[in-house]
Each structure stands twice: as structure tokens, then as C-alpha cells.
C-alpha positions in Angstrom: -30.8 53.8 -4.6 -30.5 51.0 -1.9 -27.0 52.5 -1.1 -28.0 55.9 -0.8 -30.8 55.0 1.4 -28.8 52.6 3.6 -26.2 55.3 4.0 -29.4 57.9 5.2 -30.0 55.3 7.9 -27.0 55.2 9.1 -26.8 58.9 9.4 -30.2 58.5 11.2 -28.7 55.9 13.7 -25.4 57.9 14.5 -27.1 61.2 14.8 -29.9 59.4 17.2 -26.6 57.4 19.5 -28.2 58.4 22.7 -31.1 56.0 21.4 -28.6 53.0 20.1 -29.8 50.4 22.7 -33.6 50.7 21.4 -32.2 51.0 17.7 -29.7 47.6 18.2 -33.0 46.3 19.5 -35.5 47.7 16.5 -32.4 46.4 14.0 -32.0 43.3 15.8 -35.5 42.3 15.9 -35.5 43.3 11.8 -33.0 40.8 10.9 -34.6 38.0 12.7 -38.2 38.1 11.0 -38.0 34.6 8.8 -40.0 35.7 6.6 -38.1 38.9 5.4 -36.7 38.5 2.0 -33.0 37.7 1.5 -32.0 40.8 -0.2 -33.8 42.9 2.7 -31.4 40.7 4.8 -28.2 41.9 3.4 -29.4 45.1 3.3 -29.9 45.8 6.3 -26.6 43.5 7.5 -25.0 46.5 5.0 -27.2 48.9 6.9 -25.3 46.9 10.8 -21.8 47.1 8.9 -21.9 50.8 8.3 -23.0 51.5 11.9 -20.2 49.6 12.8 -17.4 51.4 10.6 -18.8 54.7 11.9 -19.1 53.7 15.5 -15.7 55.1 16.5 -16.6 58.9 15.0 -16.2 61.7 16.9 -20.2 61.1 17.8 -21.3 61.5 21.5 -22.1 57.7 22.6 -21.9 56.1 19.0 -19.5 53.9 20.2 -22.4 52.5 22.3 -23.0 50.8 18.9 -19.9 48.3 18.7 -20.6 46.8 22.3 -24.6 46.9 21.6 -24.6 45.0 18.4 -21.9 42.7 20.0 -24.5 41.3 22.4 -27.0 40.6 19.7 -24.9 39.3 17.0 -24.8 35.6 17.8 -28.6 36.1 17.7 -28.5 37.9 14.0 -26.4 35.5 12.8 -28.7 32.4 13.5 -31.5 34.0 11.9 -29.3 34.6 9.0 -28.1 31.3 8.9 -32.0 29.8 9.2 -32.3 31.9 5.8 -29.5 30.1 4.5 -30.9 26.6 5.2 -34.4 27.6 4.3 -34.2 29.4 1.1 -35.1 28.3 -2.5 -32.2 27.4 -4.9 -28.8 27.0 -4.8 -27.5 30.0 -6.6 -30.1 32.5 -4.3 -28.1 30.4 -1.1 -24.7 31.0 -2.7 -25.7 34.5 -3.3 -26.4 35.2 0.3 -23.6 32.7 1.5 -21.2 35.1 -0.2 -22.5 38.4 0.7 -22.5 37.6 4.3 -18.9 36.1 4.6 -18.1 38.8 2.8 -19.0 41.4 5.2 -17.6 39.2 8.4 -14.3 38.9 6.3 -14.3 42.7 6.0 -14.9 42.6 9.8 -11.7 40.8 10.2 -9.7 43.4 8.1 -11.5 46.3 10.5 -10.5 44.2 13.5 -14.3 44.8 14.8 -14.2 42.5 17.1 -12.3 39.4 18.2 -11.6 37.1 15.4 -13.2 34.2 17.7 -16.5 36.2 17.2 -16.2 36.1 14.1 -15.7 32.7 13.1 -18.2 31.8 16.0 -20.4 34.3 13.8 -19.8 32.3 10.3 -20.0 28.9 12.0 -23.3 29.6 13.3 -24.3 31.4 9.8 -23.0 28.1 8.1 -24.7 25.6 10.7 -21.1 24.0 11.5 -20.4 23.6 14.9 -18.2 26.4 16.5 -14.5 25.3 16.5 -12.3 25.4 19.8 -11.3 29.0 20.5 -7.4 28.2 19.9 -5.6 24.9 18.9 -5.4 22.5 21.8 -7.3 24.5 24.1 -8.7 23.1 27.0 -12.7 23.5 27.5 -13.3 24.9 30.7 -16.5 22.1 31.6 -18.0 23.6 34.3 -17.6 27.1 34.5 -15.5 27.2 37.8 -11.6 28.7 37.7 -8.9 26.6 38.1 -7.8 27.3 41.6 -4.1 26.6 41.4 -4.7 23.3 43.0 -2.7 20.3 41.8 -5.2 18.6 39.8 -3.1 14.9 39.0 -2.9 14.4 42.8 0.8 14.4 43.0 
């Protein structure tokens, strides 16, 4: 079955940790192909989530995992999103829609990773633009630290 076989990789990638940049990279690269169909897509999102849940056994370096697919999620996320905008009908886009909030709200309840990530992650799956980290925060412009210096002049 898809789960049982999902399940085997992930085995495969927690019992291989010492090799999790080049399988975040293999994984990565998999969920960005266009052209893979939609249910391949979630799968292997399933195949990410699992990794994930499992990343904080008792396995030499599998928490390498977490921080890994950190770095390439905004780039997963896009592709996914691309899908969304590119795939025929409404109820296959509602289907996908669903299954891949679902597993970012299941991310939430796991406290995977900041929940800015995660709506950063959904915004960029849902094309909206990314909304302010926290109400009335300030966007730092440049880049540069506020050095202390009065900045009204007075």
C-alpha cells in the first residue's frame, strides 16, 4: 500500500541519517519536478512529514533532518503551490489544497517549526503574499540593526 511503502522510506531515510543532506537534496529536488503528478506530490509531502515526526528519535544525526528540510522548505512549498495554480479542475485543486494545509496544520500541533514558517509556508502554497511576522511589526528595510541611536532627532 502507498502507506506501507511511504513508511519503508522513511525507515530508509532515518536509518541512512549520516546521508540526510544528499537525501533533503534527492527529496527536495522530487517535489519540485512540475510535471510530477499531484498524488505523487502529497505522497511524498507524507513521505517529508514522517521524516519530520521521527527526526527527534534516538537516531545518530536524524535530527539533521528538521534543520535540513527547514532550509528547503520555502523552495518545496512554491513548487507545491505552482501545482496548485496549474492543475486541472477545481475539485483535484481543492483536493491537494486540503491535503497540504492539512499536514502544515498538523505541523503547528507538533510545534515543528516556528509558526511564522509555517504560515510563510501556506502563504506561499496559496500564492497570497506573506503576512507581517507579528501585528504592528516594524519591517526592518534595509537589513542594518538599529543602533540605539535616537532616530526622531530629538
Amino acid at each position: 500500500s502507498e502507506r506501507e511503502a511511504i513508511g519503508d522510506a522513511m525507515i530508509f531515510a532515518l536509518s541512512r541519517a549520516e546521508c540526510a543532506k544528499e537525501l533533503v537534496e534527492t527529496i527536495t529536488e522530487s517535489l519540485c519536478i512540475d510535471e510530477t503528478p499531484i498524488p505523487t506530490k502529497i505522497a511524498r509531502l507524507h513521505l517529508v512529514s514522517d521524516i519530520l515526526h521521527n527526526s527527534s528519535a534516538a537516531i545518530s544525526k536524524a535530527s539533521l533532518f528538521r534543520s535540513l528540510f527547514e532550509s528547503s522548505m520555502l523552495e518545496i512549498f512554491d513548487a507545491l503551490g505552482r501545482k496548485l495554480r496549474n492543475c486541472e479542475g477545481r475539485m483535484t485543486a481543492e483536493a491537494m489544497k486540503e491535503k497540504v494545509t492539512r499536514v502544515l496544520r498538523v505541523w503547528e500541533v507538533w510545534s515543528l517549526y516556528p509558526p511564522q514558517l509555517i504560515q510563510q509556508l501556506e502563504s506561499s502554497f496559496l500564492g497570497r503574499p506573506a503576512a507581517p511576522t507579528a501585528p504592528g511589526a516594524v519591517e526592518d528595510i534595509d537589513g542594518e540593526a538599529l543602533d540605539g541611536d535616537d532616530v526622531d532627532g530629538e
